[in-house]
N, C-alpha and C positions, 0 to 999 in steps of 0.2 A: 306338207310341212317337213323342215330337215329332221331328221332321226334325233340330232342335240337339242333342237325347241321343244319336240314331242317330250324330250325323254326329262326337261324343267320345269315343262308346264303338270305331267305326271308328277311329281315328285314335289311342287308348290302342291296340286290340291292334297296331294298326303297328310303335307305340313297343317295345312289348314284344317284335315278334317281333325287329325291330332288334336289339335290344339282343341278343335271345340269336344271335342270327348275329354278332354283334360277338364277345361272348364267345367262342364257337366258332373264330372265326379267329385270338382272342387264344392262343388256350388250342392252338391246334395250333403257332403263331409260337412260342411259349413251348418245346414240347416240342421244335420244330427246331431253335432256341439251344440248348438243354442237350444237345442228341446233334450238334452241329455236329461236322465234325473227324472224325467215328467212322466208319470203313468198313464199320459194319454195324449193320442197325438194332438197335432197342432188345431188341426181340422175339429177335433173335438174340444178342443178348450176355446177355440174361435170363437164356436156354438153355443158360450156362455156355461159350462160346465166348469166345476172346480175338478181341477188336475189331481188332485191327493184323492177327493174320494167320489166323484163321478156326479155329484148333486148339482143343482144349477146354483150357480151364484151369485151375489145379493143384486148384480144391476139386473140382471133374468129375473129375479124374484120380485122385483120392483115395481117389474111392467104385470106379474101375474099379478101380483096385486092392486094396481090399478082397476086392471079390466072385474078382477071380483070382487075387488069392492065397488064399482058403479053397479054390476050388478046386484049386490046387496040392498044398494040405496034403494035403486030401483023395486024391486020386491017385497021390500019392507023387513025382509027377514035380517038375524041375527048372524056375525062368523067372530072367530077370534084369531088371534096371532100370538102364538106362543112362541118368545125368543127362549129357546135353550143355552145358557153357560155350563160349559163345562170343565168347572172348580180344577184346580190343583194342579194344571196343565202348566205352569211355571216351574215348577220344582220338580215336575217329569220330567223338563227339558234341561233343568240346570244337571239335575243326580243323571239320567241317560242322556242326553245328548237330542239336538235337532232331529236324526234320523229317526230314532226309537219315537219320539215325541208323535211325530206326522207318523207311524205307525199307529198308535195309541187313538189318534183321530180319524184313522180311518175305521177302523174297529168299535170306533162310539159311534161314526155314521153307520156303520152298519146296524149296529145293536137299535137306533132309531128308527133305519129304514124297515127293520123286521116288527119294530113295536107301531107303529105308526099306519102300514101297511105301506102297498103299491103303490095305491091311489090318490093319497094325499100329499098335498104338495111340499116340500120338504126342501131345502136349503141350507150352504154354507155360507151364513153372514160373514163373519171375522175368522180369527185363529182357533178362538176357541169356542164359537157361539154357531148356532143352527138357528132355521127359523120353517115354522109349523104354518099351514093355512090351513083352517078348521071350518067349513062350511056347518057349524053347528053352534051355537047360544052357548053362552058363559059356564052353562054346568056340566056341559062337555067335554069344554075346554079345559076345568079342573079336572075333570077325572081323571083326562088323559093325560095332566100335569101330573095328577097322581099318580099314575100306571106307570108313567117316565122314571119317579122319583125309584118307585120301587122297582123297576125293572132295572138300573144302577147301583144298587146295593148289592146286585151279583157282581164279582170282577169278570173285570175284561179278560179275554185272553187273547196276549199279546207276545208273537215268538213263543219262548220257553218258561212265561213267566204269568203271573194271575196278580190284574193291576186294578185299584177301587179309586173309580174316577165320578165321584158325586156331583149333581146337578144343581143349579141355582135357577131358574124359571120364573120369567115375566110373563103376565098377558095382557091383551089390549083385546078391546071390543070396537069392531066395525059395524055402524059408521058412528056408535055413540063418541069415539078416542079418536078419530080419523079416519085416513088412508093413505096407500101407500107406504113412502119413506117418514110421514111423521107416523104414522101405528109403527112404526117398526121403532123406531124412537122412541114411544112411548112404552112398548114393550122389554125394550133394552132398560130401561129406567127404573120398569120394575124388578128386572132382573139382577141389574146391579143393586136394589135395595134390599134384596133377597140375600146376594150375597156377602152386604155388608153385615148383614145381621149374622153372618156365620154359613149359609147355604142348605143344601140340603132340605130346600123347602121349593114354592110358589107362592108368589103373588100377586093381586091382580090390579093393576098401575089405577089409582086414584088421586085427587089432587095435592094431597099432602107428597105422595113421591115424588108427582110433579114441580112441587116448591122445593123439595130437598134435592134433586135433580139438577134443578135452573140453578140453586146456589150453588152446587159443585161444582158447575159447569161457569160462574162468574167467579167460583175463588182459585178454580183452574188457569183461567184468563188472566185471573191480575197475580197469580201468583208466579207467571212466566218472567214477568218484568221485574220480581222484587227483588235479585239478586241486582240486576242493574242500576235500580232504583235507591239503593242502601236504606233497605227498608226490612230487612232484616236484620237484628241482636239477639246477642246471648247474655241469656243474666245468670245466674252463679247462686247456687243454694249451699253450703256448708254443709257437710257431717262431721259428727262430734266423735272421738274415742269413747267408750263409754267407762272407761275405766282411769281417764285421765282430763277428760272433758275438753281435749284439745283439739282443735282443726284438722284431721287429720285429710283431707279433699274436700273437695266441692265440684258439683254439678253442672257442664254449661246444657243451661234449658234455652234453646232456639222460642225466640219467638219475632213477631211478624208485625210491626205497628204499621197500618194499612192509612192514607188518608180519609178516606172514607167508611172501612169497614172496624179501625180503631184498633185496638189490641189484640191479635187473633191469636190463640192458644195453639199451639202444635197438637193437640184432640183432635183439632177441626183441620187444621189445611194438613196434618203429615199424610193421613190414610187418603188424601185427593192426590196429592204431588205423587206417592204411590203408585194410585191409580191412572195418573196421565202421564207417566213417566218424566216426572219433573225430581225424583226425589236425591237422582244421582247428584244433582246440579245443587240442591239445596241441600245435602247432606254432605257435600265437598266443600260448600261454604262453609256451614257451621263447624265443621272438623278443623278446615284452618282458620278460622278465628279464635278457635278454643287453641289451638298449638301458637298462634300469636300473640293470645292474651300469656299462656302458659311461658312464651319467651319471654315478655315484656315484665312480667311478675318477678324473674328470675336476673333479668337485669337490674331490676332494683332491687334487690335480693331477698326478694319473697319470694320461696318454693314452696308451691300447693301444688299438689298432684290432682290432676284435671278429668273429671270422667265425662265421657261424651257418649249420648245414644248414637247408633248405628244401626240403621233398618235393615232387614233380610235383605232387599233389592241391592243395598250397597257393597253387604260381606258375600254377597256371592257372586259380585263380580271377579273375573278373572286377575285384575289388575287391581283390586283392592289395597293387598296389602304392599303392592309396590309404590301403590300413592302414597300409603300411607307414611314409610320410609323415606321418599323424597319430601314428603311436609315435615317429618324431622327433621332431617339433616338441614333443611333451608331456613328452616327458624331457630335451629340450633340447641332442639329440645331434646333431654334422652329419654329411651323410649320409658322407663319406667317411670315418668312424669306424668305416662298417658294411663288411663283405662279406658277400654270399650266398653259399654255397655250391648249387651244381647237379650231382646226378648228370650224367654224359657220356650218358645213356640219354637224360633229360629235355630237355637243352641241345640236340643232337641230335632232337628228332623234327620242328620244321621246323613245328610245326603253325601255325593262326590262332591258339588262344589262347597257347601261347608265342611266338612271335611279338612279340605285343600287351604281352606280360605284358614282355619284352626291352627294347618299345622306351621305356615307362612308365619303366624301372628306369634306363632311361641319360638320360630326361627329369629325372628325380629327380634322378641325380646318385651312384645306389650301382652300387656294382662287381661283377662277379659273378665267381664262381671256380667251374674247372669240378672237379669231383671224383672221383676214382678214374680219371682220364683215363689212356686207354691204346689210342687209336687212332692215335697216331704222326703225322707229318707232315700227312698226309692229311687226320686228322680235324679238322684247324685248318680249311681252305677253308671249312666251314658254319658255323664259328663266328666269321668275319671282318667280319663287319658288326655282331653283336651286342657290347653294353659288357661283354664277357670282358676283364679285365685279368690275370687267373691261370686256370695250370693246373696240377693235383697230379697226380702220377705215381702211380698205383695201387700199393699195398702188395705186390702182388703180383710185381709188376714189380720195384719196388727191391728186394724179399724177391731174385727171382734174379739182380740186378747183378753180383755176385763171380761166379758161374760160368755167365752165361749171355750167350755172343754176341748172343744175337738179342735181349735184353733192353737188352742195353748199346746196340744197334745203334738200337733204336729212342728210348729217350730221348736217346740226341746226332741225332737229326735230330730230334724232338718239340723240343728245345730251340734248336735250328740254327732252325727253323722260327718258334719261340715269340719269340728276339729280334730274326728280323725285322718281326715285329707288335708289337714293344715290350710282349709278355707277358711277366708272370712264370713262374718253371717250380719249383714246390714238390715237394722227395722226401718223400713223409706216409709214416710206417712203419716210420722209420728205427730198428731194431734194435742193430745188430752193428755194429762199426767197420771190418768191412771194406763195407758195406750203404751209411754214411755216407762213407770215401775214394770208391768209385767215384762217388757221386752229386754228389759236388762237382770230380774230377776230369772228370765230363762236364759239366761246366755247370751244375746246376742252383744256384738263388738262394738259395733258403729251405731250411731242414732242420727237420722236426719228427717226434717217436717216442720211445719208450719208453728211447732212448741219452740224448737232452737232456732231457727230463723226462718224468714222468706227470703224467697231467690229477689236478690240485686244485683245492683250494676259491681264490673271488676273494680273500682276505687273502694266504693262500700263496703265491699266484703273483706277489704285489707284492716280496712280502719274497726271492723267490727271485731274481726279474729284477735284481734290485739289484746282485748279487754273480754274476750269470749267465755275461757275458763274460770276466771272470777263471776261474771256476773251469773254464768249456769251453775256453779255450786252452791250461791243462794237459794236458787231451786230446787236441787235436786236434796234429797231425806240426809239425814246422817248416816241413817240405818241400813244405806246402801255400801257406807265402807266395809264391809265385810260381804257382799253381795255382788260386787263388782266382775266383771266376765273378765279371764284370764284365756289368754290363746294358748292354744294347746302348747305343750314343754315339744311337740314334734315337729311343730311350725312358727315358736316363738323366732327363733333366727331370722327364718325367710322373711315375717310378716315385721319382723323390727328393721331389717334391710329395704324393704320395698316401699314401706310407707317415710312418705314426706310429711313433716310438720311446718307448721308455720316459724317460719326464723325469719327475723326483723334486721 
């Protein structure tokens, strides 16, 4: 061969081995980017392992349960299925973040796998839920529900920090409940019933969960479609000044007129929409229809200023209050036309994304109102720095004013307290007339319930407001003119600036 062929033919396989050692390095780089992040190789999550905390996961879990529950049947003997939820893990991830979050979860699987032992079988169902296989009869299963409950009451320790991540716990009995993917079904249902009740308990799935279950799970279903459907409105309840008896807002209360399931109350479908993640979608409707009706009122030159609930899941969104901003500007409403309403739960939890979500809202310029509030004097310190300008005393509360000292006791120092922050102090709930005397003989400003009006449609409540002050001073005492609540001389300005009346 001449010394020139040799010396191209050398120098082509060079190229080529090049190339494939290039390839080779591309090709393992590649496979490291796509499993970045994962604490366990590829090979090991292949093998039906959850990646975060090393447990098998729910389609693994599926088939062990198969196989012991035929053996069950077989034998005659009893086992159970305990799904573990573990509560609160929303609000870990909104206040720290994704990473700290899946930190927090590995450290609960851990604290399970040390309470559970070795040897029993143990799983990562969901994000936040485990699942238990108990080769032992129902009062087993309790106890170790129990041992669960209280072996959580210690905090976790996670990083630099001691974090209290309480349990919510369903069981199912094999093979009286099933097997398989429906026990595990069946266990999840009682666990979710556990944590509707508040958590921090067990219970063991019976058929009433069963039927409450199946219903959430069909008002789940038709409630995807009801924004499309225009089967959702908002009707509109009045509050009164209580010192002037005039209009001073009103309420949009979402509700759901269903074909078949008829008028559904936001009690029932909001805490499902919640739970299925529908709530963003049906709380972004009802926000601009309330800012739509709020334009169309103002076109015809009626100004009410409009309060709207707003659930935890919506204000801590990121983009909350930028939504909220562009539904101003496009209906042409200013912001002090709006108020938020906030659970006392929500307003209260102190985290990074409310927080954020707080200081957005008084950047903008909308007002928030707290709701069902009934933490008394006390509960104001955490909400002093936020654009809180209202707070409604919980129905519950005003429901026992007539005959309850401690009731009475605490909205006159809730509202002792309210007008030294230049708050407002709303009785929401108002019934009975003797419900409406105490709440304006203590102070409060606003009065709104089922005594001054029901929530109606937006034409209604124009044509009512008209003639509203005359017809409630036939009601209300004489004995009240001198009895009358006065907002404090340190927030008479702001609260006479901010509030909209009814002008015709």
């Amino acid at each position: 061969m001449p010394a020139d062929l040799e010396t191209l033919t050398w120098v082509g396989a060079l190229l080529v081995a090049l190339v494939a050692v290039a390839g080779l390095l591309w090709s393992r780089r590649r496979r490291g980017a796509d499993t970045a992040g994962s604490t366990k190789p590829a090979a090991t999550v292949a093998a039906g392992e959850d990646a975060l905390t090393g447990l098998p996961t729910r389609e693994r879990f599926e088939l062990l349960l198969q196989d012991r529950s035929m053996l069950v049947e077989k034998s005659g003997r009893d086992a159970c299925l305990l799904v573990i939820g573990v509560d609160d893990l929303r609000l870990l991830r909104d206040d720290a973040g994704a990473p700290w979050a899946e930190r927090a979860v590995a450290a609960a699987a851990a604290r399970l796998r040390a309470e559970v032992g070795a040897s029993t079988p143990l799983a990562r169902l969901d994000t936040d839920a485990f699942g238990v296989w108990l080769d032992a009869p129902r009062e087993a299963g309790e106890k170790l529900a129990q041992r669960l409950l209280q072996a959580f009451d210690a905090p976790l320790a996670v990083d630099d920090r001691a974090l209290s991540l309480p349990l919510s716990i369903g069981l199912a009995m094999a093979p009286e409940h099933g097997t398989g993917p429906r026990l595990i079904g069946r266990a999840a249902a009682a666990m979710l019933a556990v944590r509707r009740g508040g958590g921090h308990a067990h219970a063991v799935f019976d058929a009433r969960i069963d039927a409450t279950h199946n219903e959430e799970l069909l008002i789940a279903r038709e409630l995807q479609h009801a924004v499309v459907k225009r089967q959702l409105e908002l009707f509109f309840q009045p509050r009164i000044d209580a010192s002037t008896l005039q209009v001073c807002a009103v309420e949009a209360l979402l509700r759901w007129r269903h074909p078949t399931l008829g008028l559904v109350s936001p009690a029932r479908f909001i805490p499902v929409a919640e739970r299925h993640g529908l709530i963003e979608t049906i709380g972004g409707w009802a926000l601009d229809a309330a800012l739509r009706q709020a334009a169309a009122w103002r076109a015809a030159g009626v100004k009410l200023r409009v309060a709207v609930n707003v659930s935890g899941v919506q204000f801590r969104q990121d983009d909350f209050a930028s939504r909220l901003e562009r539904g101003l500007k496009s209906h042409g409403v200013p912001a002090e036309a709006l108020l938020c309403e906030l659970s006392q739960a929500v307003a209260m939890e102190n985290t990074e994304a409310t927080r954020k979500a707080f200081a957005r809202l008084g950047k903008l310029g909308v007002e928030v109102s707290i709701d069902d509030f009934a933490a008394g004097a006390a509960g104001l310190a955490a909400l002093s720095h936020q654009p809180v300008r209202e707070l409604q005393i919980d129905r519950a509360t005003v429901a026992a004013l007539p005959r309850s000292h401690d009731a009475r006791t605490m909205v006159e120092s809730a509202v002792q307290a309210a007008s030294e922050l230049g708050l407002r102090v709303v009785a929401e709930g108002i019934e009975t007339p003797a419900q409406r005397d105490a709440a304006v003989r203590l102070g409060c400003h606003q009065l709104q319930g089922y005594l001054i009006a029901r929530p109606m449609s937006a034409r209604a409540i124009v044509m009512w407001a008209a003639d509203a002050a005359a017809t409630l001073s036939q009601t209300f005492p004489n004995s009240f003119k001198d009895t009358m609540p006065m907002v404090a001389p340190s927030a008479a300005t702001e609260f006479a600036a901010t509030r909209i009346s009814l002008q015709r």
